[in-house]
C-alpha positions in Angstrom: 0.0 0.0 0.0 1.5 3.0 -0.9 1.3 6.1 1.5 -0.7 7.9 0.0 -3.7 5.0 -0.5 -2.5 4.6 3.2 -2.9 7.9 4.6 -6.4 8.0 2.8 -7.5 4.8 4.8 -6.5 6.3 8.4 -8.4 9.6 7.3 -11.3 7.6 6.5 -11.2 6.1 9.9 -11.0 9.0 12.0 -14.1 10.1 10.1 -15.8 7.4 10.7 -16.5 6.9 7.1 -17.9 3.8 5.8 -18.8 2.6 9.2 -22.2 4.0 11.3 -22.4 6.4 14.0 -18.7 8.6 14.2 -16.0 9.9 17.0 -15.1 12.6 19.5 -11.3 12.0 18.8 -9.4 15.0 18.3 -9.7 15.0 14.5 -6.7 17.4 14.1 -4.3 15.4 15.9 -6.0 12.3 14.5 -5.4 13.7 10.7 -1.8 14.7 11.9 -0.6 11.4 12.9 -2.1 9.7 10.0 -0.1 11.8 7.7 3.0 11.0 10.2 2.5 7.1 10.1 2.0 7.0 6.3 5.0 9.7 5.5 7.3 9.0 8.4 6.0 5.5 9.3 4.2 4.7 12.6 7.4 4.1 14.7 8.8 7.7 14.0 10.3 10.0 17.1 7.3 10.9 19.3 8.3 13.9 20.7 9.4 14.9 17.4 6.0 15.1 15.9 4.3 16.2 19.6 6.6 19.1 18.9 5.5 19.7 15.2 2.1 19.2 15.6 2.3 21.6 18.8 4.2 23.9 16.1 1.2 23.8 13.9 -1.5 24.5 16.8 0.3 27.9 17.3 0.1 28.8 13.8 -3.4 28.0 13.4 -3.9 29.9 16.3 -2.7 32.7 15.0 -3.8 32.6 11.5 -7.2 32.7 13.1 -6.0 35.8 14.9 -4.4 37.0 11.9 -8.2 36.5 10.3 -9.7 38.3 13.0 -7.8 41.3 12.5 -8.0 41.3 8.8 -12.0 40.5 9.3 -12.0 43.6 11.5 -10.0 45.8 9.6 -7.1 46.4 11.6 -5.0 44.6 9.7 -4.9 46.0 6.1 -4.8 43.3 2.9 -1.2 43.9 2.9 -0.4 43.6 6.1 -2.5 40.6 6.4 -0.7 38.9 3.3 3.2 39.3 4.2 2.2 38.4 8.2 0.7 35.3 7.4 3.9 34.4 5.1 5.6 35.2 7.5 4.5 33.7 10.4 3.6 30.5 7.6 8.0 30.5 6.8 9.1 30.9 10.6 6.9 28.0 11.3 7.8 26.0 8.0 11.5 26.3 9.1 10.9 25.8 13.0 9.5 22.1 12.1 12.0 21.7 9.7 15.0 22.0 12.2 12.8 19.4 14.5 12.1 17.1 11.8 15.6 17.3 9.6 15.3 18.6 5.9 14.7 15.2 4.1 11.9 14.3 6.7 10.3 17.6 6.8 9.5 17.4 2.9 8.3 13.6 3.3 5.8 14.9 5.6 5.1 18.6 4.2 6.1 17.4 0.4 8.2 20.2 -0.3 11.3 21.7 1.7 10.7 24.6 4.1 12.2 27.0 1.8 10.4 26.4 -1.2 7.4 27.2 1.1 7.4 31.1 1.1 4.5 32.6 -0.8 1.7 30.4 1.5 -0.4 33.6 0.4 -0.2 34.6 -2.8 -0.2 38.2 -2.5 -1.6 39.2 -6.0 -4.5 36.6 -6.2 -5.4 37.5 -2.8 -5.4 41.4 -3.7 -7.4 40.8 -6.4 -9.9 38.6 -5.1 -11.1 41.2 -1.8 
């Protein structure tokens, strides 16, 4: 089974797909250690991922604060843009010094540095 098939059979499972009735798991860290196992395989470094997926809590927290500022104008479209590459790139290349460069792109598919425009600033601008 190749990874990908793989990773689309545990995502099934934490959503309860094909089977009745569903789960209170934790879908986010559910979905993130799915992609672990079928990237990394299922007997990668713990407390490497806890710190990853910890990582990625904080930046969805504050992308949604990010969001809330942007949604109440005190962030400009600008503004909003080149802080959420930002913050997007310091996070990319925080989990890529946990994870090591070769693992980081198994997980992420792409290297941290190739990772800079998360936003693109001119579809964005165009599109509010």
């Amino acid at each position: 089974m190749s990874p990908y098939d793989y990773f689309d059979m545990r995502i099934a499972q934490i959503h309860g797909l094909n089977r009745a009735g569903g789960s209170n798991m934790d879908i986010r860290h559910e979905e993130f250690m799915a992609m672990a196992d079928a990237f990394l395989g299922p007997d990668y470094d713990k407390g490497k991922l806890q710190q990853v997926e910890q990582l990625q809590l904080e930046l969805h927290a504050h992308q949604a604060r990010l969001a809330a500022d942007f949604q109440s104008r005190q962030l400009d479209e600008q503004a909003f843009v080149d802080e959420s590459n930002r913050l997007s790139a310091f996070i990319a290349a925080r989990c890529e010094a946990i994870l090591g460069a070769a693992d980081f792109h198994k997980l992420f598919g792409a290297a941290a540095a190739d990772l800079n425009s998360y936003i693109d600033a001119n579809a964005f601008l165009q599109a509010v």
